[in-house]
C-alpha positions as CSV (number, residue, x, y, z in Angstrom):
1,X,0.0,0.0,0.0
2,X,1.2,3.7,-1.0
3,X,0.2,6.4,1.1
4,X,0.3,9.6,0.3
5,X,-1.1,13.0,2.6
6,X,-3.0,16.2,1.4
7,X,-0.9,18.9,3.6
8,X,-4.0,21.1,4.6
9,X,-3.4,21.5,8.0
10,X,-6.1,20.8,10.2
11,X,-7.9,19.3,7.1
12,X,-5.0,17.2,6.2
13,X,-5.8,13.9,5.2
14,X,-4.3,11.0,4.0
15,X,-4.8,8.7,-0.1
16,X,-4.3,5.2,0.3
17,X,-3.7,3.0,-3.1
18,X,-3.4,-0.5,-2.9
19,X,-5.1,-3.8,-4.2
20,X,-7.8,-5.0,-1.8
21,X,-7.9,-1.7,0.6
22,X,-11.8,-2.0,0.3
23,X,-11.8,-5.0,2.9
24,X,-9.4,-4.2,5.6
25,X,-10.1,-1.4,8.5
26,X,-9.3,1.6,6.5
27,X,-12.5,2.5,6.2
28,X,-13.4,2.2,9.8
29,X,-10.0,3.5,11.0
30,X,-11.4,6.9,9.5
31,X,-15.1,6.0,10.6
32,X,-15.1,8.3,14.6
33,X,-18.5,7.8,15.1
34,X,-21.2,5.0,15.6
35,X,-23.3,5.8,12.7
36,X,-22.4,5.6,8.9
37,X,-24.5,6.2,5.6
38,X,-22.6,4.6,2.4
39,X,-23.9,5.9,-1.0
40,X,-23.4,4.5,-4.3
41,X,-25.3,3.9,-6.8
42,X,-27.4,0.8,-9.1
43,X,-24.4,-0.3,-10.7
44,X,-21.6,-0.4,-8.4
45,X,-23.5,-1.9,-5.3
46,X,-24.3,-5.1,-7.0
47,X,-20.4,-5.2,-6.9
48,X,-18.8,-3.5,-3.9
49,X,-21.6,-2.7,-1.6
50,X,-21.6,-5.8,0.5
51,X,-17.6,-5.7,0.6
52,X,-17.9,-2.4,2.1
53,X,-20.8,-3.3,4.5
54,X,-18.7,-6.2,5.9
55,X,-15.3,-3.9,6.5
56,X,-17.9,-1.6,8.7
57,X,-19.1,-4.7,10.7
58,X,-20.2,-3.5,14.3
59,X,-21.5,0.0,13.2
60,X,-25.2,1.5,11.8
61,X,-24.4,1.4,8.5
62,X,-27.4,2.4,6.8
63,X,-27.1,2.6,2.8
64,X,-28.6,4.4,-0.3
65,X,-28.1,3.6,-3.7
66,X,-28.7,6.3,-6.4
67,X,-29.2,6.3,-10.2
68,X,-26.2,5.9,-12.5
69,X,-25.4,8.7,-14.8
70,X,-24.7,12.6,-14.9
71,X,-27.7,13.5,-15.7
72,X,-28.5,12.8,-12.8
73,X,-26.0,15.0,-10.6
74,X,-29.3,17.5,-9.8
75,X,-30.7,18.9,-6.5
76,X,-33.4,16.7,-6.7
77,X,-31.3,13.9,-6.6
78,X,-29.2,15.5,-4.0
79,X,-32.3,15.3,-1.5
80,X,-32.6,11.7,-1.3
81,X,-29.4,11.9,0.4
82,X,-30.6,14.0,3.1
83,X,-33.7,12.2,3.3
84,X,-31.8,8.9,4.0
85,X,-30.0,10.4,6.7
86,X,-33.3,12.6,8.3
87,X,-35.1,9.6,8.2
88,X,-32.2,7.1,10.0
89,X,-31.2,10.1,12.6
90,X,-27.9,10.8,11.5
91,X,-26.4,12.8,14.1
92,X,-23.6,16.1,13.3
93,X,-21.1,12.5,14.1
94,X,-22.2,10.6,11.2
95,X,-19.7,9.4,8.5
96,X,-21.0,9.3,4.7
97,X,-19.1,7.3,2.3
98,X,-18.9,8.1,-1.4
99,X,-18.6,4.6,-3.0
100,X,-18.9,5.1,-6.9
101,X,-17.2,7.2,-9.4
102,X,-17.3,11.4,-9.8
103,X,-20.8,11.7,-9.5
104,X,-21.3,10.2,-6.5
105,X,-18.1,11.5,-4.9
106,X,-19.3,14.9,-5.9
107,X,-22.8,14.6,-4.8
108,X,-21.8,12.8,-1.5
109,X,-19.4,15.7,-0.3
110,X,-21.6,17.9,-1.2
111,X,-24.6,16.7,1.1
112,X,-21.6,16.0,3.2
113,X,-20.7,20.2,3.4
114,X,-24.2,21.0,4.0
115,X,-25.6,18.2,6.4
116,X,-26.1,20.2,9.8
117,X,-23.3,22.3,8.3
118,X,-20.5,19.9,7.9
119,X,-20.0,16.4,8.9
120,X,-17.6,13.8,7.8
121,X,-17.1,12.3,4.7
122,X,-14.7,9.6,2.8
123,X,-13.9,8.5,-0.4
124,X,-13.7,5.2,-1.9
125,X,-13.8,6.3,-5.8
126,X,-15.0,3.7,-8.3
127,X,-13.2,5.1,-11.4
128,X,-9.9,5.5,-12.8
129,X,-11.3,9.4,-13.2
130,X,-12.4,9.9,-9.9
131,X,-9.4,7.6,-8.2
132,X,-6.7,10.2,-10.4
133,X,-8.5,14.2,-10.0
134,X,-12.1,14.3,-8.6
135,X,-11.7,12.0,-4.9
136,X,-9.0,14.5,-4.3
137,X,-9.3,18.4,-3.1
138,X,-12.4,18.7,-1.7
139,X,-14.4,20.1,-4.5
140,X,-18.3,19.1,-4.0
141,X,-21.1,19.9,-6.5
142,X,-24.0,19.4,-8.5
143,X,-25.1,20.5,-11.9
144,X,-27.5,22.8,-13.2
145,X,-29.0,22.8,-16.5
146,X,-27.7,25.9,-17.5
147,X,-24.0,24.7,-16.1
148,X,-21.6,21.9,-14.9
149,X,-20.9,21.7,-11.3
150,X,-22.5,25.7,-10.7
151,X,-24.1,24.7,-7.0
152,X,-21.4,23.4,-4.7
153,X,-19.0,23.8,-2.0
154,X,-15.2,23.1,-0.9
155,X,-15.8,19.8,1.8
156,X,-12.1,18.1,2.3
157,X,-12.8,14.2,3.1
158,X,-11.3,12.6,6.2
159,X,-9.4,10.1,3.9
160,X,-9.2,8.9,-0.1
161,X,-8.9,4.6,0.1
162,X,-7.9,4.1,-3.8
163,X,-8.8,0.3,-4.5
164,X,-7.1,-0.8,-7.8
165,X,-8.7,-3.4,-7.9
166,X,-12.2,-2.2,-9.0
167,X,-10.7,-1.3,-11.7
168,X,-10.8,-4.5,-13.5
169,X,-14.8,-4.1,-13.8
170,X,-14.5,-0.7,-14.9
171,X,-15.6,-0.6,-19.0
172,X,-13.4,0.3,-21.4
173,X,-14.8,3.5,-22.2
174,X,-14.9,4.9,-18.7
175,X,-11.0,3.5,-18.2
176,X,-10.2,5.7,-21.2
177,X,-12.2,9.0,-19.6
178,X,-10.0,8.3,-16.6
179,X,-6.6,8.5,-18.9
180,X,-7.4,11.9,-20.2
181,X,-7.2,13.3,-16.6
182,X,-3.9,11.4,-16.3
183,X,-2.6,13.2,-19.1
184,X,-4.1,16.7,-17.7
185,X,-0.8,16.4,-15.2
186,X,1.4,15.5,-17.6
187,X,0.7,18.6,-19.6
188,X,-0.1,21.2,-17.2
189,X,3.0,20.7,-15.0
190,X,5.2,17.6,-15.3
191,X,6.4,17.3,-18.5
192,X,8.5,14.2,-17.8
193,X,4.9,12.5,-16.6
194,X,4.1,13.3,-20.2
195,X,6.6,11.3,-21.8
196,X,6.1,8.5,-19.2
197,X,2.7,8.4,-20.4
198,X,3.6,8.8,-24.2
199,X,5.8,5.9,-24.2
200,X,3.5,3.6,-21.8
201,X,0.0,4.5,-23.0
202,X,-0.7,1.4,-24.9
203,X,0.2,-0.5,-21.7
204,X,-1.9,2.0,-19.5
205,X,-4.8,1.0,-21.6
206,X,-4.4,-2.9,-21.5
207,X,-4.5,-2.2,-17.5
208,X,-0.9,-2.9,-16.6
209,X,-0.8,-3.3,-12.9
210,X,2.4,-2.0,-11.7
211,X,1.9,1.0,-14.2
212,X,-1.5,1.8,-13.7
213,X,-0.6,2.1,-10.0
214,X,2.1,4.6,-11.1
215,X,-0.1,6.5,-12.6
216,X,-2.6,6.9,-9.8
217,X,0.4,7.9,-7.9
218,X,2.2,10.5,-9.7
219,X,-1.4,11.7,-10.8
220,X,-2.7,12.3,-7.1
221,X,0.9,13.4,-6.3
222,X,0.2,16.6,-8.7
223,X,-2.8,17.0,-7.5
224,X,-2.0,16.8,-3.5
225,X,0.3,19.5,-4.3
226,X,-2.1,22.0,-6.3
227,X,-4.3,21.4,-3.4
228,X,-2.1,21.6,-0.6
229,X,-0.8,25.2,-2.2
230,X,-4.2,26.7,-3.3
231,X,-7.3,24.6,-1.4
232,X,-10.2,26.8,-3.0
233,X,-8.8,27.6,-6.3
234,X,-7.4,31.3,-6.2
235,X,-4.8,30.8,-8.1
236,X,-2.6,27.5,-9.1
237,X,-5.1,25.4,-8.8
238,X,-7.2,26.5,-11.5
239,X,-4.4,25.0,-13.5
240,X,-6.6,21.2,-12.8
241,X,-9.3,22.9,-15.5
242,X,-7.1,22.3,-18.4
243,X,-9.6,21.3,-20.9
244,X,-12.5,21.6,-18.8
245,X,-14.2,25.1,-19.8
246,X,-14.5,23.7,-23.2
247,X,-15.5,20.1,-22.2
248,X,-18.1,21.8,-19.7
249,X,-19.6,23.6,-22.8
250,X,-19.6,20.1,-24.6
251,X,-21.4,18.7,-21.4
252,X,-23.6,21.2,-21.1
253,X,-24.5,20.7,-24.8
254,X,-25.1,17.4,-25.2
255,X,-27.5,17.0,-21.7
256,X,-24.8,15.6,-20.0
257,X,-26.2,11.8,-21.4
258,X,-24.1,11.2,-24.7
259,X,-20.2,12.7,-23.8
260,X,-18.4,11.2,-20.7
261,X,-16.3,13.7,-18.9
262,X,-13.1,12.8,-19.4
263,X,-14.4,12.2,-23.2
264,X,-15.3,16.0,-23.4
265,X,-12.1,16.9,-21.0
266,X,-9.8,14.7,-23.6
267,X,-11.4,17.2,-27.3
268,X,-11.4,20.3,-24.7
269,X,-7.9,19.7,-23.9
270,X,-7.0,19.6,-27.7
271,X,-9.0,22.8,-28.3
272,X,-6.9,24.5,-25.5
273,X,-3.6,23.3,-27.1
274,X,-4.9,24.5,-30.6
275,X,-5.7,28.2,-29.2
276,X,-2.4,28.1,-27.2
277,X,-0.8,27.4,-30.8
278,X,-2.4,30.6,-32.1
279,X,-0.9,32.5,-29.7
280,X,2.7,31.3,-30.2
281,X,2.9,29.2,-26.9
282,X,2.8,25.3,-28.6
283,X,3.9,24.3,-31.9
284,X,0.9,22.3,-34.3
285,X,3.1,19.0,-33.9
286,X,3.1,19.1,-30.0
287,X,-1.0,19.7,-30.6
288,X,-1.2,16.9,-33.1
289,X,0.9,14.7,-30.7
290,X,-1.3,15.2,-28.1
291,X,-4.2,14.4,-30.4
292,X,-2.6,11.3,-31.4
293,X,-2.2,10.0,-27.2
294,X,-5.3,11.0,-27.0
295,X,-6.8,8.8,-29.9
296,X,-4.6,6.3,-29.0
297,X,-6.3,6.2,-25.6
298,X,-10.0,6.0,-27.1
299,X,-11.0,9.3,-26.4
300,X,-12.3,12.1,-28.8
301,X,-9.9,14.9,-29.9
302,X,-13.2,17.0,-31.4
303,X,-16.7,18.6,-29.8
304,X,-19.7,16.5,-31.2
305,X,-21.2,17.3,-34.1
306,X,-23.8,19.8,-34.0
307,X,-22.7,22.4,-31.7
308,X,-22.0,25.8,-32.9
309,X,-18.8,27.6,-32.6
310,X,-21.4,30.7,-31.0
311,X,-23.3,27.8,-28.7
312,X,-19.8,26.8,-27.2
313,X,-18.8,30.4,-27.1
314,X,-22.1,30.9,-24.8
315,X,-22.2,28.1,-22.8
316,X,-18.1,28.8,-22.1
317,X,-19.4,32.3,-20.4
318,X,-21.3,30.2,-17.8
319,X,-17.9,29.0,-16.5
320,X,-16.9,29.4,-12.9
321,X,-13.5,30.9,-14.1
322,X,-15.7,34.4,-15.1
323,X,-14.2,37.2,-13.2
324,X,-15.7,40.4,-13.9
325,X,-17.1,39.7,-17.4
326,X,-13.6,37.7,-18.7
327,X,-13.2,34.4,-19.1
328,X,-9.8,32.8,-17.8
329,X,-8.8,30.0,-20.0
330,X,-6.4,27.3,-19.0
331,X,-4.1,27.5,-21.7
332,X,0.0,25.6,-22.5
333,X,2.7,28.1,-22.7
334,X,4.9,24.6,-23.3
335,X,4.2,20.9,-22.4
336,X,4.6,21.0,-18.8
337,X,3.9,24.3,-18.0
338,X,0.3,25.2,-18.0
339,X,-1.2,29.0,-17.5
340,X,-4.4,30.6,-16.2
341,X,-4.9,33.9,-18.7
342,X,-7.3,36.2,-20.0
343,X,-5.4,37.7,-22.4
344,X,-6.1,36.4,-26.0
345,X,-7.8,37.9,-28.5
346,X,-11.7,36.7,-28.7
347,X,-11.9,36.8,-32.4
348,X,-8.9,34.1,-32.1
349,X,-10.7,32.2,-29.4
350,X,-14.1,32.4,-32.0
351,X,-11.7,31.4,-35.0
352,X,-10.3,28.5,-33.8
353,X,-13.6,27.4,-32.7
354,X,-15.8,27.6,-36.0
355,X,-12.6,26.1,-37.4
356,X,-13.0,23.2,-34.8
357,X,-16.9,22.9,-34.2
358,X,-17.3,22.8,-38.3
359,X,-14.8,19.4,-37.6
360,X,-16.3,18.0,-35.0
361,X,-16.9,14.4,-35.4
């Protein structure tokens, strides 16, 4: 087992990766209270649920399973989590635990922040995507139509327990949705992460063991550190967004039902590397390099087919990286050395994206 700690302070906590950690006493190492509510939702608990259950022997565990999907990241959904723990008499004590991929991880620490105004919360993530970026740093939300992740709060977790062995019933297309947030470190601040990746990516995606648990590791290593240096994202860690203000838009777009989020992360991240081209930053070979990794992995490297260069432009304004009218984009001033800016030119930022919606596959 590899541990590695989130240096917050009084909010410090520790990510444990292993094979297996799902059934020893992690979980109730972290657990300080009597009473536990473990939410997941109708496709991992078939799976994991009872594992978990077991590892929390002695305790009220009560349990809630949710819908699968995005789509359903909502408010209303929200509120089934509450009423679970209204109706079972959670006390300010209780421990939830997020069992199941981003969504649920979101959604959990997110009922966590606002259960009588704070209480305890872990994370057992599901997915190579939420195992790599969304378990760790706290962030907590839900969507909105109008907006990815618009209604949330900052909630740290008492501990991350990465399992690599659920990873063996993850599908194929949600394995490659976790790579492109691999690659996000690579490119926004460890370059030689980048050409670890680029020579091992065939292997990442047949599931190599020892390099998949390399990956985790350096992957949560980046992100521990963004974290530990900016908590609630004034600054460096806005950096983690690479691709996201355009893979939002392509969310947003397309209902959140049809694009995974590391699918849309993976073309947003390409867009961001084209526009950073335009400016001078990346040469087109490093772009078309990336695009290639990315293909390579199974993921898109263009928005869908049938939004508009002025739809994306819009639905890009709704971003959470608005300050006073502009929008900050997370753009590559060189592989390995990402930037927060608002300064480009808007007719560039619309050119490249008729140029690139017009291609969208």
């Amino acid at each position: 087992m590899l541990t590695l700690n989130v240096a917050l302070s009084e909010r410090s906590y520790p990510i444990y990766i292993g094979k297996g950690l799902i059934d020893g006493d992690l979980l109730r190492r972290h657990v300080r209270a009597r009473q536990v509510l473990v939410v997941t939702n109708t496709t991992i608990a078939p799976l994991y649920l009872d594992r978990v259950i077991a590892a929390l022997s002695g305790l009220q565990v009560d349990t809630l399973q949710l819908p699968d999907g995005e789509k359903f990241k909502t408010l209303s959904v929200l509120e089934q989590v509450f009423d679970k723990l209204l109706e079972a008499r959670h006390a300010r004590t209780t421990t939830l635990i997020a069992l199941g991929g981003g969504v649920v991880g979101d959604m959990v620490g997110f009922a966590a922040a606002c259960y009588q105004r704070g209480v305890d919360f872990i994370q057992v993530p599901t997915t190579l995507l939420a195992q790599v970026d969304s378990s760790v740093g706290g962030k907590t939300a839900v969507n909105h139509p109008r907006g990815k992740n618009m209604i949330g709060a900052f909630h740290q977790p008492k501990a991350v327990i990465i399992d690599t062995d659920v990873l063996s019933t993850l599908p194929a297309r949600e394995f490659s949705a976790g790579l492109a947030e691999v690659i996000k470190y690579g490119l926004i601040r460890d370059r030689e992460f980048y050409r670890w990746i680029t020579v091992n990516i065939d292997a990442l995606l047949a599931r190599d063991p020892a390099l998949l648990s390399e990956a985790i590791l350096r992957s949560c290593q980046n992100k521990a550190d963004i974290v530990a240096e900016d908590e609630t994202e004034q600054g460096s860690r806005a950096l983690l967004n690479l691709g996201h203000t355009f893979g939002h838009a392509i969310e947003t777009a397309t209902g959140y039902t049809s694009w995974l989020h590391g699918e849309a992360v993976a073309a947003g991240m390409v867009m961001a590397a084209q526009l950073s081209v335009e400016l001078g930053w990346l040469a087109q070979d490093e772009v078309d390099g990336l695009a290639g990794i990315l293909a390579r992995a199974k993921l898109p490297v263009r928005p869908p087919q049938g939004m508009s260069a002025r739809q994306c432009r819009e639905l890009m304004a709704l971003d959470k990286k608005v300050h006073d009218g502009s929008l900050r984009l997370v753009l590559l001033r060189a592989i390995g050395d990402g930037v927060v800016t608002a300064d480009y030119d808007e007719a560039v930022l619309m050119r490249m994206l008729e140029r690139d919606c017009v291609a969208g596959d």
